[in-house]
N, C-alpha and C positions, 0 to 999 in steps of 0.2 A: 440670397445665399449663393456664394460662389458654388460654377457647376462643376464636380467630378468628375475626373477622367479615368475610367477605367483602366486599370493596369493591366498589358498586355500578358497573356498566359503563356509559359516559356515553351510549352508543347500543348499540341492538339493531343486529343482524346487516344490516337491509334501511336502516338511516339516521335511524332514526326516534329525536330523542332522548329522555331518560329521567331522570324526577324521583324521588325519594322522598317519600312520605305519612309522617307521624307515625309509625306501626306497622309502619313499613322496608317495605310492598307499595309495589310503581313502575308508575309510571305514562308510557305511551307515548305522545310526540305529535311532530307537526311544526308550527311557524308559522311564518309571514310578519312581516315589518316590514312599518311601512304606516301610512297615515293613519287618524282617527278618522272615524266611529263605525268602531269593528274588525267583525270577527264571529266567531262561534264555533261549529263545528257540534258537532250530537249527535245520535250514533250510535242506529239500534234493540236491540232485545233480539236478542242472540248475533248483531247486524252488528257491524262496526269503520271505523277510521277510512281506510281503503282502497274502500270504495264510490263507486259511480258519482256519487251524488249530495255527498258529501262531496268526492270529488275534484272536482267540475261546479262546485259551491260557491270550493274554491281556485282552480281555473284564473280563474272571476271576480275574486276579487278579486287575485288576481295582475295582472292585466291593469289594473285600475283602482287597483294603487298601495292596498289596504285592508290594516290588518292582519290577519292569519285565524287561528287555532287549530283543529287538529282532534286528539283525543286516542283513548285505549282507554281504556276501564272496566278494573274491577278483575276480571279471570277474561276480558278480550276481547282480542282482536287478540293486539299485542303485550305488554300489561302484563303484570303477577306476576298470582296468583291462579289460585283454579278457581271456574269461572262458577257451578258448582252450590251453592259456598258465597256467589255476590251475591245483595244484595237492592235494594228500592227506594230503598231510605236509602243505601245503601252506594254506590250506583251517582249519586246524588245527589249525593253526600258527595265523590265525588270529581269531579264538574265546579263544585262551587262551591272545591274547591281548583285546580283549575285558572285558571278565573276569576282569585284572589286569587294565585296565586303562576307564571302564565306569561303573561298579558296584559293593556293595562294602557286605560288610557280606556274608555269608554260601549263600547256592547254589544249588535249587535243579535242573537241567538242565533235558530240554526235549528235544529230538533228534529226528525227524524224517527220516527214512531211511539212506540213506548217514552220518544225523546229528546224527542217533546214533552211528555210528562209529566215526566219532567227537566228540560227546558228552563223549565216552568213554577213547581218546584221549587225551581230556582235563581234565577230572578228573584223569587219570594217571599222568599229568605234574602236577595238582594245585591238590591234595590230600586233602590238611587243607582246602578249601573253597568248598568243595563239601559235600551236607548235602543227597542228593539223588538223584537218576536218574529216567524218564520215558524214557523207547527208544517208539515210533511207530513205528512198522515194521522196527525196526535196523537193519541192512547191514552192521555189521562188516564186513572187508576183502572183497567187493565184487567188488573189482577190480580184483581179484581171482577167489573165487569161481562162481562169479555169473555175470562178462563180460568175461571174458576171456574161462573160461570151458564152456562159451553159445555159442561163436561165431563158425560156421560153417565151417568147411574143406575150401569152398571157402574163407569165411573173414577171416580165418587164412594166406592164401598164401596170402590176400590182404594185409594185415596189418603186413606182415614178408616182403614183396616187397617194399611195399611204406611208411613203419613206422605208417600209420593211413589208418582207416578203416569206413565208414560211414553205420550208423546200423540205423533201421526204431524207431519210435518215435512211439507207437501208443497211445498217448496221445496228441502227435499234428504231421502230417506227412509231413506239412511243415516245421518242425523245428528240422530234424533227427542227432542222437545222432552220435558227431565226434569221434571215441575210437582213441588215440594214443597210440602207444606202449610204450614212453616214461611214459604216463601217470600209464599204468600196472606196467613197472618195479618201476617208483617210488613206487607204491601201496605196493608192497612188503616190502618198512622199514619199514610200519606200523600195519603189518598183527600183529592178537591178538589172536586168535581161536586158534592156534595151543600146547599155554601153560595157566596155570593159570593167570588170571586178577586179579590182585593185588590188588582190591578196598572193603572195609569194610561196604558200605554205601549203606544204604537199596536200590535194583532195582524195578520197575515194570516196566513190559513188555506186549506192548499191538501187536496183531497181528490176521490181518485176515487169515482163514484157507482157503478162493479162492485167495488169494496173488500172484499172476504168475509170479511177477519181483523178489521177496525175498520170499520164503517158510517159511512155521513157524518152520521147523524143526528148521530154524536158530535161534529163541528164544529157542527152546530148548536146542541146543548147547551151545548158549551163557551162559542161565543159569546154565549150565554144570561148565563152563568152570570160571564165575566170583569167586572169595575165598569167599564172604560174602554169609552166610546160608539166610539172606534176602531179599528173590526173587521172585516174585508174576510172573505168567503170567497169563495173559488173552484173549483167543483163542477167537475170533470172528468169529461164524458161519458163517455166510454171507458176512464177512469184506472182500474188498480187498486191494490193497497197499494202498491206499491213506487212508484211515481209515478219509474220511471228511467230513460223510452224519452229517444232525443236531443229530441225533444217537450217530454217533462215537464223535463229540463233548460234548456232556453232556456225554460219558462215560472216555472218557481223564479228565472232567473238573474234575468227583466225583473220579477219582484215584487221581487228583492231591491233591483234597480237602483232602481223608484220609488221603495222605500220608505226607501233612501238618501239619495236626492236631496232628499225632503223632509224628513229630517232635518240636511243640509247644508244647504237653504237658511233653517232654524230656527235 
């Protein structure tokens, strides 16, 4: 008997609807209609698209009439996958099909952590549809600098022994972070910090200066290291990773807003 192929369900259970990729995993997102430039947020490592700062993000541009995208990675939220089988490519790979096949005009993409090294990822591959970037506490390459040069003499022999390493969560300690080695070496096609970033398109960069997971030197470097002379940072005294008090909210919403306005009066 020929085998069956289950018919993909057009929404998940809570509304959210649901594409296919190439290789049948699906991907979860909700958008807005709405004018150009749109936006697009991106999620951290093991966040989704249900966060404070993702939802702060839509309530904006709902209000102001923008288009928005906000999606799940492959192995997050609601998508298909298991998170231990993603990588940086893979997680990449699926906001540049996002991008191309659920939003359409210029693009100013917001990243948080992990999502701004995706965020910056994707506007390397789609160039013409990127009007500007916000990173939050971006984490380029920090499958590098900032898992691998953390982990401790012991998690090093663990994770050279047994290829994966289990490291403390202290944002939930029930649900501690699996590091595979497979996952670093992949990390390394995508390292960026080490040469110029080839992008034109005005940045802001938002980051708290108590940040303990990503330092803010890394906005500084990054801003280093981007070609385009238009580069804001904004160092938040008391901010830390998650940049998600109602605070750090109305201050992402009024960087997006300038940084709108000056692409609408362009």
């Amino acid at each position: 008997m020929p085998e069956v192929t289950k018919p993909l369900p057009k929404a998940t259970p809570s509304g959210a609807a649901i594409i296919a990729r190439e290789d049948g995993a699906s991907i979860a997102y909700h958008r807005l209609a709405g004018r150009a430039p749109g936006v697009m947020f991106l999620a951290g490592f093991k966040s989704d698209m249900t966060g404070v700062k993702a939802m702060g993000v839509e309530n904006f541009c709902r209000r102001r009439g923008r288009a928005f995208l906000r999606f799940d990675y492959f192995g997050h939220g609601e998508s298909s996958g298991n998170f231990d089988e993603g990588t940086i490519g893979r997680w990449a790979g699926d906001a540049i099909f996002a991008i191309d096949n659920l939003i359409d005009g210029p693009l100013v993409l917001v990243g948080s952590s992990m999502g701004g090294w995706l965020m910056l990822l994707t506007a390397l591959a789609r160039p013409e549809r990127i009007a500007g970037l916000i990173g939050i506490a971006a984490a380029p390459d920090f499958t590098q600098g900032l898992i691998e040069d953390a982990l401790t003499p012991e998690q090093k022999d663990v994770i050279k022994r047994d290829g994966v390493v289990t490291v403390a969560n202290e944002y939930d300690p029930n649900d501690p972070f699996v590091i595979r080695q497979s996952f670093i070496d992949e990390g390394r096609n995508h390292l960026l910090l080490g040469d110029t970033i080839p992008l034109d398109c005005p940045v802001r960069l938002l980051h708290g200066l108590n940040d303990r997971e990503v330092p803010f030197a890394t906005a500084l470097r990054l801003a280093e290291k981007l070609r385009t002379d238009d580069v804001e940072i904004t160092l938040v005294k008391n901010g830390d990773h998650r940049l998600s008090t109602p605070a750090d909210i109305e201050r992402l919403s009024a960087t997006l807003e300038r940084l709108l306005g000056r692409l609408d009066a362009t």
